[in-house]
N, CA, C and O of each residue as an XYZ file, in Angstrom:
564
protein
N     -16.511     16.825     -0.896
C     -15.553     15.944     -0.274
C     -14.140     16.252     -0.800
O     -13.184     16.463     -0.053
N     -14.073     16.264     -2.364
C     -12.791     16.551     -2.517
C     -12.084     18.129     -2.156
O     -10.891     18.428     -2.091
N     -13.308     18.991     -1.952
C     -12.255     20.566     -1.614
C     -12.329     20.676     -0.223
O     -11.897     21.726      0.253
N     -12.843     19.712      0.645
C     -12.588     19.746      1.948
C     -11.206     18.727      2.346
O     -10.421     19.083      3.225
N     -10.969     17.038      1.353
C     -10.025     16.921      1.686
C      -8.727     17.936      0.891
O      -7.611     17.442      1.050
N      -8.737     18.738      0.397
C      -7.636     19.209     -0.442
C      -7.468     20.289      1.113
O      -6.336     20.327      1.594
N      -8.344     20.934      1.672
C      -8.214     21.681      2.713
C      -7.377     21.214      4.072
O      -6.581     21.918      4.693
N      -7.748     19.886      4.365
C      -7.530     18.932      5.180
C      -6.113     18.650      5.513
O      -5.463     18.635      6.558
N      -5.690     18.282      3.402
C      -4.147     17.637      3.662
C      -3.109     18.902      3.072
O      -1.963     18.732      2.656
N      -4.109     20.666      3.192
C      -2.974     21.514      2.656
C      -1.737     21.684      3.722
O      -0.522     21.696      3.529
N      -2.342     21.784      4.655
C      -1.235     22.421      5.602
C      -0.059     21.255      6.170
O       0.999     21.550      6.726
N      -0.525     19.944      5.886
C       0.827     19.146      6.027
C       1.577     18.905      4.679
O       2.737     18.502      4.591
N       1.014     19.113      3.977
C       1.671     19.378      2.453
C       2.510     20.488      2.191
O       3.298     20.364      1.254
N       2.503     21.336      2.703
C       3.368     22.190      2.957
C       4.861     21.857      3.849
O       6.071     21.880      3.620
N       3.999     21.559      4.924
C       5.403     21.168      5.975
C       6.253     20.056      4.961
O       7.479     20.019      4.863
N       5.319     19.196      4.264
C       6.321     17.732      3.749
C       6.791     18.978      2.832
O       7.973     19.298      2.963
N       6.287     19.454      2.243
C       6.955     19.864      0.501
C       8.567     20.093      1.127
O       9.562     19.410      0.886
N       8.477     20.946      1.753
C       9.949     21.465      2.232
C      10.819     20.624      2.356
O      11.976     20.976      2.129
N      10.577     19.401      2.710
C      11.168     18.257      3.436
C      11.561     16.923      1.728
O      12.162     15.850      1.702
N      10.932     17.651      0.701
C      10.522     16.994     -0.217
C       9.823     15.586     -0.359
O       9.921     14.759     -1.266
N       9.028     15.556      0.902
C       8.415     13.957      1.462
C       6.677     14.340      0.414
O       6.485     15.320     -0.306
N       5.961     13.505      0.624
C       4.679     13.527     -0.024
C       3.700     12.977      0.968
O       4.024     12.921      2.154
N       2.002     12.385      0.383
C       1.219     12.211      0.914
C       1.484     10.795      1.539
O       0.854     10.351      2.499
N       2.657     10.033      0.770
C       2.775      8.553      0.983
C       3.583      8.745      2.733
O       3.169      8.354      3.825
N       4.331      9.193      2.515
C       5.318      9.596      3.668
C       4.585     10.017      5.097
O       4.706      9.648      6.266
N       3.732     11.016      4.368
C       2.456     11.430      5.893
C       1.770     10.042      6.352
O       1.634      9.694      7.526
N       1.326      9.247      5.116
C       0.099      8.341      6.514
C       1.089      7.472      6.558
O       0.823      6.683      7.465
N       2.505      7.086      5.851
C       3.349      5.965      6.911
C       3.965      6.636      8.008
O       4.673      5.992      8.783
N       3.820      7.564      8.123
C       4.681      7.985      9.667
C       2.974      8.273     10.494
O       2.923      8.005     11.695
N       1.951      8.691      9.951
C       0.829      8.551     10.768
C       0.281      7.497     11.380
O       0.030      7.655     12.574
N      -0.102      5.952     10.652
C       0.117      5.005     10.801
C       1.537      4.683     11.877
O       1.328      4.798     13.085
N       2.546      4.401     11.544
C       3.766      3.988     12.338
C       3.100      4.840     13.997
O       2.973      4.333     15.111
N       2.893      5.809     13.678
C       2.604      6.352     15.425
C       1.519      6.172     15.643
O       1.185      6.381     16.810
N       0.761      5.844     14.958
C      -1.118      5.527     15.858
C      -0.684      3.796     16.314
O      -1.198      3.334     17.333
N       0.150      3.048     15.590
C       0.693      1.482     16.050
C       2.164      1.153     16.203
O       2.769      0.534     15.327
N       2.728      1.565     17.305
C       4.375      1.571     17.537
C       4.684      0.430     17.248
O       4.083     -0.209     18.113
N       5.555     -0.765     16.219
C       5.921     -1.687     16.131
C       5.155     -2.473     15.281
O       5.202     -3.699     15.381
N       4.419     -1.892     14.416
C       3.185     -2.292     13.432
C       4.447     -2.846     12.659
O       5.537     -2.282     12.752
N       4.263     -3.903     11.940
C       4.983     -4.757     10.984
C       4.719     -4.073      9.626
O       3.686     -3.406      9.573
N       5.682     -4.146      8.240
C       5.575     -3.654      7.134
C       4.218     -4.511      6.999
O       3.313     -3.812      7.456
N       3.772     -5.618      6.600
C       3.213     -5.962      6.180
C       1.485     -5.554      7.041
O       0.350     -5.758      6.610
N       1.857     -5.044      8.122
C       0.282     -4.628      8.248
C       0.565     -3.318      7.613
O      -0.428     -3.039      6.941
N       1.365     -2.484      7.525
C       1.097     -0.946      7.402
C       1.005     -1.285      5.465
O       0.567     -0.369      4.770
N       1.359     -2.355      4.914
C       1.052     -2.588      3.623
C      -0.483     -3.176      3.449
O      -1.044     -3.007      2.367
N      -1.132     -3.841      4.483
C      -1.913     -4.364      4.528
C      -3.219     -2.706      4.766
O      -4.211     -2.635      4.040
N      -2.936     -1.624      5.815
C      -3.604     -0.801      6.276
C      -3.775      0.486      4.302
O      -4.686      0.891      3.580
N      -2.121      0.579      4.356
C      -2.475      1.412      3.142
C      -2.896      1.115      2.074
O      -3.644      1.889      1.476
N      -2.457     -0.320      1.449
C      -3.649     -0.650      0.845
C      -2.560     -0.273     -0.638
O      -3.035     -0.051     -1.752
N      -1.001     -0.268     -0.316
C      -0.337      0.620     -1.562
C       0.813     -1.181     -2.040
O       0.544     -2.314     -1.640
N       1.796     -0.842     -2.796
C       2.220     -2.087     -3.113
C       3.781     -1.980     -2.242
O       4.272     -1.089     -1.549
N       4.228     -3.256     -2.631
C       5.592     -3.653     -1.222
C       6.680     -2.914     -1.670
O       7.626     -2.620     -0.940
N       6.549     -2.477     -3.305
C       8.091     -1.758     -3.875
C       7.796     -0.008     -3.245
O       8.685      0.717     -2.798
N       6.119      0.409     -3.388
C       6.105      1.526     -3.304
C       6.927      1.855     -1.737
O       7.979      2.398     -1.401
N       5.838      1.220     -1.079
C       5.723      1.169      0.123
C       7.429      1.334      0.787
O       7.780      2.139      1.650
N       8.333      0.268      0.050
C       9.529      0.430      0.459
C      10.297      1.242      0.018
O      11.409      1.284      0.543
N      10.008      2.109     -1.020
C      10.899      3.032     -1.439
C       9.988      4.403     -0.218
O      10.904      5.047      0.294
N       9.320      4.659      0.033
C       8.730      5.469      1.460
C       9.569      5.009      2.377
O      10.554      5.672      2.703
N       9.369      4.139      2.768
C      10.224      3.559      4.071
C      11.378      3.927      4.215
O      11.862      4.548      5.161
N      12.003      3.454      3.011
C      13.668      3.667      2.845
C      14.137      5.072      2.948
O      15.265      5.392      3.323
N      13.031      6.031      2.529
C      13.420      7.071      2.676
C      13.627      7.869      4.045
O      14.415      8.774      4.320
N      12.376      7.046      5.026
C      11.958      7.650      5.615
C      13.283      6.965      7.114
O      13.558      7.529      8.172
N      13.645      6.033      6.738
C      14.903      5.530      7.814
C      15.986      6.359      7.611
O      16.411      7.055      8.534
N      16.671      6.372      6.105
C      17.722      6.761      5.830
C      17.801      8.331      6.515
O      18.797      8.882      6.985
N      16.226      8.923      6.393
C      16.776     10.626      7.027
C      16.283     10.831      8.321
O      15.823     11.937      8.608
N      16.324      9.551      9.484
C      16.422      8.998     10.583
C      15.238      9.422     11.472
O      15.465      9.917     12.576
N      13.699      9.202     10.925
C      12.851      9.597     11.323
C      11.874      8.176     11.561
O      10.911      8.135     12.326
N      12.307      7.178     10.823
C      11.595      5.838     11.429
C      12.613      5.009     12.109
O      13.779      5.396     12.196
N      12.217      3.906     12.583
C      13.439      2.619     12.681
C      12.690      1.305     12.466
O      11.522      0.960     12.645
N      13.528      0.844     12.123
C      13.258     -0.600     11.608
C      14.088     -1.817     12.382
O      15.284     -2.077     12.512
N      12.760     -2.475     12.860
C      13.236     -3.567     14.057
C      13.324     -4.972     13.714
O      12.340     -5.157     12.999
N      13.798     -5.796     13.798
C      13.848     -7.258     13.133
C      12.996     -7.457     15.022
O      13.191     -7.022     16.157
N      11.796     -8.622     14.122
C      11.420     -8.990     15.357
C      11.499    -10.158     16.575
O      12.109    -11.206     16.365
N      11.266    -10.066     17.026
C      11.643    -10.763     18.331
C      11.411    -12.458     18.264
O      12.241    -13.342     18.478
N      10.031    -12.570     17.903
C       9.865    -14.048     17.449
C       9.986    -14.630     16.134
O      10.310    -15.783     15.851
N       9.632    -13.518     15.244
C       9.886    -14.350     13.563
C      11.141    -13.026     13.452
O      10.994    -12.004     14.123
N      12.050    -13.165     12.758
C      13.355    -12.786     12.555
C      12.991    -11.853     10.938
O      13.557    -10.821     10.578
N      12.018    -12.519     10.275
C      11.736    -12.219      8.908
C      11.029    -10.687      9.026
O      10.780     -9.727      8.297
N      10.890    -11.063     10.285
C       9.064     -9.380     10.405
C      10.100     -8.172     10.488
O      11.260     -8.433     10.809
N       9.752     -6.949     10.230
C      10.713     -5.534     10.787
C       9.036     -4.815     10.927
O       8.100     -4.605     10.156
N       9.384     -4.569     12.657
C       8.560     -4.128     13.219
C       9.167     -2.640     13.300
O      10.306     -2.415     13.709
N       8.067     -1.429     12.761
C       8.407     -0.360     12.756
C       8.364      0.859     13.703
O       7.424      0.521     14.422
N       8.768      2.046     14.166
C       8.468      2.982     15.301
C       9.699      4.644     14.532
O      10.617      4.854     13.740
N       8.658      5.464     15.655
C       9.243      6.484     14.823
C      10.436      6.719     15.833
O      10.485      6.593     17.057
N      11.259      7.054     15.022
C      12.323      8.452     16.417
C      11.751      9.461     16.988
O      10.575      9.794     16.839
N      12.594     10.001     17.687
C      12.180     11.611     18.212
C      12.139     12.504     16.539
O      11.246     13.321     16.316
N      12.770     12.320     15.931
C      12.805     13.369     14.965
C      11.749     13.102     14.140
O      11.080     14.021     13.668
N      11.488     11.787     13.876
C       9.653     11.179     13.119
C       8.532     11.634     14.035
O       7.468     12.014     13.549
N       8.744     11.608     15.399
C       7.345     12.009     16.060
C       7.396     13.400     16.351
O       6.325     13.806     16.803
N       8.134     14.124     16.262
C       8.420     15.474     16.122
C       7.733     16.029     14.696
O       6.840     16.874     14.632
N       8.252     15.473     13.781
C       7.693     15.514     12.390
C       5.960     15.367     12.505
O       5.199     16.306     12.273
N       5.578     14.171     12.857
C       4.086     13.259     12.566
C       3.578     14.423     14.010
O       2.504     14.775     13.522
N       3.639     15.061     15.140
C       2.737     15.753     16.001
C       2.421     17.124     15.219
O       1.399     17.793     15.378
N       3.646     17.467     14.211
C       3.659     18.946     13.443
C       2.591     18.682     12.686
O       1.599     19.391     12.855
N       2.555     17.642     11.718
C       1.421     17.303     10.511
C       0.167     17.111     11.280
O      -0.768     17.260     10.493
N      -0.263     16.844     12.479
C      -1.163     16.203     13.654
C      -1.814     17.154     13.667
O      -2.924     17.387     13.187
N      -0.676     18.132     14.600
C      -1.554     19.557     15.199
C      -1.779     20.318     13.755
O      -2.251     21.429     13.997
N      -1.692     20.215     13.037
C      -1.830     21.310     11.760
C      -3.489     20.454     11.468
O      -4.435     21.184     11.174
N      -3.654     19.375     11.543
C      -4.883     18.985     10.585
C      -5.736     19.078     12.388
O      -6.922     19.408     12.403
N      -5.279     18.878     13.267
C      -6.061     18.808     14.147
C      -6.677     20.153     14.447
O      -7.806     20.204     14.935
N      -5.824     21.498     14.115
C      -6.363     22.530     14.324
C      -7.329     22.909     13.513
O      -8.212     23.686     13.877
N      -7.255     22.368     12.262
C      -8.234     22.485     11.169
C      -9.371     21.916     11.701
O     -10.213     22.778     11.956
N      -9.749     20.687     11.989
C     -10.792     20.225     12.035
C     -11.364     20.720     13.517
O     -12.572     20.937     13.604
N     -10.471     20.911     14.743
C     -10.930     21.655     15.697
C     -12.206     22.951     15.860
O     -13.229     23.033     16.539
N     -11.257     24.231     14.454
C     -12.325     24.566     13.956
C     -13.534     24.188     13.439
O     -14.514     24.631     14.037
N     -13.717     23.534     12.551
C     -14.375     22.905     11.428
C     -15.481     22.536     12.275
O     -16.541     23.159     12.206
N     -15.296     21.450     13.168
C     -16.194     20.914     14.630
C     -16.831     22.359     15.179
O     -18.058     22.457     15.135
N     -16.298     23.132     15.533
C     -16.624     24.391     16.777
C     -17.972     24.771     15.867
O     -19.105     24.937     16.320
N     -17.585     24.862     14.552
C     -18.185     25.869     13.648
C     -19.444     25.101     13.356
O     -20.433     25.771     13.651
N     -19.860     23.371     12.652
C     -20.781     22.966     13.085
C     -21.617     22.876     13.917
O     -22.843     22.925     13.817
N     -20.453     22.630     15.457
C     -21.784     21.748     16.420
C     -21.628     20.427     16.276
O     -21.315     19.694     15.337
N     -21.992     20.232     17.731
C     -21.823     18.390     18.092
C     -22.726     17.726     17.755
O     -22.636     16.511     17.930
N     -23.950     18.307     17.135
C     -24.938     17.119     16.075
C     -24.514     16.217     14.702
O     -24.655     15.143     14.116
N     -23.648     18.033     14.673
C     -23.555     17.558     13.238
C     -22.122     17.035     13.099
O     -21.963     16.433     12.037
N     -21.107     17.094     13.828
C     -19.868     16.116     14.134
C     -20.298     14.724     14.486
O     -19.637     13.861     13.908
N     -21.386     14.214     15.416
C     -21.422     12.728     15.326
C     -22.324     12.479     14.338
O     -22.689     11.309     14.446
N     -22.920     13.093     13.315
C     -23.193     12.652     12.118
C     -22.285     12.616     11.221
O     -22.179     11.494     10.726
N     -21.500     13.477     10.756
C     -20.095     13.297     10.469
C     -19.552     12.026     10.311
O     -19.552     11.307      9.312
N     -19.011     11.805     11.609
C     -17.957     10.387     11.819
C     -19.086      9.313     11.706
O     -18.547      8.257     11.374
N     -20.690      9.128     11.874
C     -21.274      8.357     11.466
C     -21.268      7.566      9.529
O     -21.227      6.451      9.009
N     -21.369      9.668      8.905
C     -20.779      9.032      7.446
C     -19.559      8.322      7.321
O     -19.414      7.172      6.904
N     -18.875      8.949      7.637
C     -17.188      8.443      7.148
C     -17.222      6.900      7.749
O     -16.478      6.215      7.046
N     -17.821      6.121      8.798
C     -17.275      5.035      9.075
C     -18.484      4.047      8.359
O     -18.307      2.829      8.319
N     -20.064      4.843      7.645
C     -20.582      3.713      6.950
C     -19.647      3.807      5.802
O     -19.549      2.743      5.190
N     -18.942      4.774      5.346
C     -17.966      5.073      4.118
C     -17.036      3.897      3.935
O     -16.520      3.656      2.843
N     -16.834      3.191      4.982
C     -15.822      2.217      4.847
C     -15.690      1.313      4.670
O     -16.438      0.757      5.474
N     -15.025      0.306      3.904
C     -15.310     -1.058      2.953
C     -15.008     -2.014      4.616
O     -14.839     -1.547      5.743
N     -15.030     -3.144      4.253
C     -14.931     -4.009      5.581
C     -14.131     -4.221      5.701
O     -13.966     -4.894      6.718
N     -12.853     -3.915      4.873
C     -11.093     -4.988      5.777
C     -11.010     -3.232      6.324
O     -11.321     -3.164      7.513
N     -10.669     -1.876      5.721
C     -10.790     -0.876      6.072
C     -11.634     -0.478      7.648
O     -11.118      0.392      8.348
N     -12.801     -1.098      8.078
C     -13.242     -0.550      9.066
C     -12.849     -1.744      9.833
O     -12.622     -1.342     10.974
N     -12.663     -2.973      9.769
C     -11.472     -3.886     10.284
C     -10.037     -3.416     11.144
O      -9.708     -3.796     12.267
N      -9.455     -2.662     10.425
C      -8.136     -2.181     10.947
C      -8.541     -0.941     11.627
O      -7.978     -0.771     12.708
N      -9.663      0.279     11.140
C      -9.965      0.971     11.890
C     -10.440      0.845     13.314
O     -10.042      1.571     14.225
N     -11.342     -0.154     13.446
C     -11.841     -0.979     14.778
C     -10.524     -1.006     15.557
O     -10.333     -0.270     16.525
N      -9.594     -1.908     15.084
C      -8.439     -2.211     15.525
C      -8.177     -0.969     16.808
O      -8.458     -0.812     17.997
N      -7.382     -0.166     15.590
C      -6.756      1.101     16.176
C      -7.727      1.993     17.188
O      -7.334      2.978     17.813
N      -8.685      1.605     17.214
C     -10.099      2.498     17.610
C      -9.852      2.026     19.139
O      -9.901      2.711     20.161
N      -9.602      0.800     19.001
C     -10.207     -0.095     20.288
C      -8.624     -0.218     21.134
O      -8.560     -0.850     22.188
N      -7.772      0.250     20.721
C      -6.047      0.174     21.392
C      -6.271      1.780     22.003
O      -5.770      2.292     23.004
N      -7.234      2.362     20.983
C      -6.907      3.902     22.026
C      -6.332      4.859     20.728
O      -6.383      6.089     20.695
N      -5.862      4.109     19.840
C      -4.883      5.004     19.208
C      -5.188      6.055     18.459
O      -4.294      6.746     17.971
């Protein structure tokens, strides 16, 4: 598990290194685009990381104009989040890089052993975790 995910997250680790962004930076802009307008507090709630970390990611990730941050419509307190063109430009590069990986990865198994696969990984998952996964599962995203 661990030298397949080290395989998994090399090739967007690369693209971030350049960018000097990290692994935190990949699943908040992955997240932000699988839920356009997801509130900090769910994408704090999804990663599972703390509100200072979380906002020093964020902050970074507005200031070099790749997220935006929305005050929301009915509670004023919420900042509902979404990427720019230059964040979803970014998050399809990191996408297609892991998607081509596992594209292979699939071909090279076989479709037995891919829906056994995603069978492990989702008994793998604690219950608020396959909670939010459901979520996103069931929007399409």
């Amino acid at each position: 598990m661990f030298f397949a995910y080290r395989g998994f997250t090399a090739d967007p680790d690369r693209i971030l290194a350049d960018m000097e962004y990290g692994r935190a930076h990949h699943r908040a802009i992955h997240f932000i685009h699988r839920s356009p307008g997801t509130t900090v507090n769910n994408l704090l709630s999804i990663l599972g990381v703390t509100k200072q970390s979380l906002n020093r990611v964020l902050r970074t990730l507005i200031e070099d104009g790749l997220v935006e941050s929305r005050v929301g419509k009915e509670d004023k307190r919420e900042r509902h989040l979404h990427l720019t063109i230059k964040g979803a430009e970014l998050e399809r590069s990191l996408s297609d890089a892991q998607r081509d990986r596992m594209r292979a990865a699939y071909r090279a198994a076989g479709p037995v052993a891919v829906a056994g696969f995603r069978q492990v990984l989702e008994a793998m998952m604690d219950h608020d975790l396959r909670r939010h996964y459901d979520t996103l599962k069931d929007r399409g995203a």
